[in-house]
Structures are given as C-alpha cells and as structure tokens.
C-alpha positions, 0 to 999 in steps of 0.5 A: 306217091303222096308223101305228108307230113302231120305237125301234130305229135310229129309224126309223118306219114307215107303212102303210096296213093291218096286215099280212096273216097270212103264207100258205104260199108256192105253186109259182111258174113263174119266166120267165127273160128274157122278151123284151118288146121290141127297142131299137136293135136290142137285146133287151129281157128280163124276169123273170116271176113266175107263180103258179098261175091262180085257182080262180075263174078271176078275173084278177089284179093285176101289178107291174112292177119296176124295179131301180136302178143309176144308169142304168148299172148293175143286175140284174133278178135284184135284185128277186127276194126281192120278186118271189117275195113277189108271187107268193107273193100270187097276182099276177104280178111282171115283173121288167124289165131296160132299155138301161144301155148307150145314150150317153145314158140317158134317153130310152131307159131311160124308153121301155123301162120304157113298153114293158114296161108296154104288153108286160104289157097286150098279153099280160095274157091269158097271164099271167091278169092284168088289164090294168086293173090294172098297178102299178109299183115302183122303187128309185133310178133304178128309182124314177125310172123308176115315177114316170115311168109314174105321171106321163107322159101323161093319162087312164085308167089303164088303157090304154098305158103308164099304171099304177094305182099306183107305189112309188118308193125313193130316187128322183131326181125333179127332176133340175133342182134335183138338178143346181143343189145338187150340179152337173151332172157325173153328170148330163151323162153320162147326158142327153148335155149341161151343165143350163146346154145342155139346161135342157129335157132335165132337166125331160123326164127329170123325173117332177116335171115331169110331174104332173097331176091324172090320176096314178097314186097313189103311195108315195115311200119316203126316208131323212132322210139318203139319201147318194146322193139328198137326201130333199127329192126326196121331199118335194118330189115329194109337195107337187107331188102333192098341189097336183094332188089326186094320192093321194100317201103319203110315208115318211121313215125315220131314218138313211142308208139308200139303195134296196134298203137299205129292203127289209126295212123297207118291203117290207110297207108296199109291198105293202100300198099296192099291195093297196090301189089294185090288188086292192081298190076305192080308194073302199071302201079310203078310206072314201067314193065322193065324192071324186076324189082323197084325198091322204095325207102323212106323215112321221116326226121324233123319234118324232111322226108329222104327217100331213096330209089333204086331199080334192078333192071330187066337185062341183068343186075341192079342199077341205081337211077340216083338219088330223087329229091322230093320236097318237103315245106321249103326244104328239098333233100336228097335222098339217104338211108338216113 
C-alpha cells in the first residue's frame, strides 16, 4: 500500500499500489452508440472502447462507465479521456448512456446501468473480455449508479448484473438521510413523490440499503467539502460496508471538489483499485488465501492518514486484527473511523 500525502491544495491521496510505469497508447476501435437495449421504447447507446485482442489470445477485464448529471443530465462522451486510458491497459471500457428523460428517475436509470452489465456478458465473446471479470465506475449520480450494481442482488459476482468491483465519485448513497438534512424538493422530482409519501422509495433508490455481505469491493472517493453531495454519503457508505465484512477503501480529499473534478487526482488511484480486484487474484493482492473478506478505511486530516483494518476470517464470523499504525511525516496514529 502506498499512502501519500500532496501539500498542495491539501489534498491526500490513497492508492493501493504504486503506479504502473506509463506504456505507449495502442490503436483503440472507438464504438460509437452501441445499442445495448430498448426502454420504453427508447434505445439505449454505449460507448466501446476496444483494444487490440491479447497475443495470447487470453480474455480481459471490462469496466462499465457511468456519467453523472443529476439523473437529468450528462454525456457518455464525459468519460472519454479515462475510457481511452482502459483501453490503453489492454481491458474494454463501455462507456453507457441511460433514460435522463423518464418522469421519474429511478427506477429506470438504475435498470439501464443493469441492462448494460447484463449486455457486456452476453457479448463478453465479441469484445474478448471476461464475463467473470466486470467492474463499474461512477461519478455523481453515475456513483449512485455503480454502487447499485456493486450492492443490488446476492451471490456470485460474476453472473447478472452483478460486478466484481465498483468506483463511486461524490455519489448520493443514502438518498433518505440526504432528504431529511437538505428536504426533499430535488429529491420528489426525480422519485416521483415527498420522503414523507414514499419513505420506502428513498431507501430502493438507496445503494446504502442494499448492503450485504456478498457486495462487490469498493472504492468511494469524497471531497471534505463536497458542494453538491455532503461527504458523510461516504462515510457513512463505508462503515455500512464494512459492519457487512464488505472490502471497502474510502478517500477524502481537502477542498470543494465534486465529480469529475477529481479526475485528474484520482483517476490513477481508480485503475489501481480496479487492477486489483479484476486483473489480479484478490487473495494474492492482500497477502492471504484465509479470509472472506479484508476491509480497508482510510481518510486524510490535516496531513495524518488513519486507517482502520479488520478481517472476517475463513472459519466463521469477523475478527478484528486491531488497530495498524501507519506513518505519515513524524507522526504515527492509530487507526479510527475518524
């Protein structure tokens, strides 16, 4: 694990493995609005991303992308600068649209970013991916969007429209506690009725609600002063992981910044997760085959980095291994929630 601290614009970054050196960019076939399904009667388009096939002829991860917008906004075409960089790794970037235009939001946007998934498995052979190995990134409501694939349904994550790993950027993830500390009135548009009408609605449209302990890991990426959704949305996403034995990393940078503002300081931290749970073995990349599950928090304050580890062991129900130091300048802390 490589845990640094930038001074500049006191924002602290943490990434599960040093960065890969840079290689050459190869010849990517860019797939303009693939059709993946038909809602309502309206087509729903992707983005391909299509690196040359291995020389080996061995099949490849692919990621899902999701772009952000409110639910009623966005373009496809935003992701593009990091799609390229997927393909640039050798693994396939899909690049979704879904319905911004329904009079309600969810559950239509939530049943395209599934139908997308469950499209890329069903054509995993044309594209010489893996279908075992399906991952999902998002940034605001596209956040809210992967964390619903990472959480919805039980099982193998490799069948359906489960992934095996999901990013989330600045994402909504408790649409209830989002609606009781700043109302409802961007809320009801888009689930079609007041939290007090449709309680149950809020917590469907939740990712929050939805965890078990089969999730997918995930990495959830906040800003300390996030001015569209509040960073406890992570946090509090996290501990919910975690109390599941959920792999659970978590990022907090200083400043303001929402979605793709991130980009540039996180995109690498990002692939680096996704490396980790699609392209190498996950026992092999923590360092043990007896666990079920490995839970990392982290989180950055005034330049000290607290991290918190626990472990659900292979006999039976979780165990703590205690509270692992790490160092940051001259200072070594001991791990919290923070």
């Amino acid at each position: 694990m490589v845990v640094a601290a930038a001074a500049a614009g006191l924002a602290a970054v943490v990434a599960p493995a040093a960065a890969a050196p840079a290689r050459p960019s190869v010849a990517i076939d860019v797939q303009r609005d693939v059709l993946y399904g038909v809602a309502n009667g309206k087509p729903l388009l992707l983005d391909a991303y299509v690196p040359p096939d291995r020389r080996d002829g061995s099949l490849r991860p692919a990621v899902v992308m999701i772009h952000g917008g409110g639910f009623r906004a966005g373009d496809k075409a935003s992701w593009e600068p990091e799609a390229r960089r997927v393909a640039d790794k050798g693994w396939v970037a899909f690049s979704i649209a879904y319905r911004l235009d329904e009079p309600t939001a969810f559950p239509a946007a939530v049943e395209d970013a599934q139908a997308a998934v469950r499209w890329a498995r069903a054509n995993a052979a044309a594209y010489g991916v893996d279908p075992a190995r399906i991952g999902a990134v998002g940034e605001s409501a596209g956040g809210t969007l992967a964390a619903m694939l990472a959480t919805l349904g039980e099982g193998s994550l490799e069948e359906g429209s489960r992934v095996r790993a999901a990013v989330a950027w600045s994402a909504p993830l408790d649409l209830t506690r989002l609606a009781r500390e700043r109302g409802d009135g961007w809320a009801a548009p888009l689930l079609g009725c007041a939290l007090s009408e449709c309680p149950e609605t809020y917590a469907a449209a939740s990712p929050i609600t939805h965890v078990d302990r089969t999730d997918a890991p995930t990495f959830l990426i906040t800003s300390e002063e996030d001015p569209v959704v509040p960073a406890t949305q992570s946090y509090d996403m996290a501990i919910r992981l975690e109390e599941e034995g959920v792999r659970v990393r978590l990022t907090r940078l200083r400043g303001e910044r929402h979605g793709l503002e991130l980009r540039d300081e996180m995109w690498g931290a990002t692939l680096n997760f996704l490396d980790t749970h699609l392209e190498l073995d996950p026992r092999r990349a923590y360092g043990t085959a007896a666990f079920v599950g490995t839970v990392l928090v982290t989180a950055a304050l005034a330049g000290l980095v607290f991290v918190r580890h626990s472990r659900r062991g292979a006999a039976g129900g979780p165990h703590r291994s205690g509270h692992r130091p790490r160092r940051q300048g001259a200072e070594t802390v001991t791990g919290t929630r923070g």
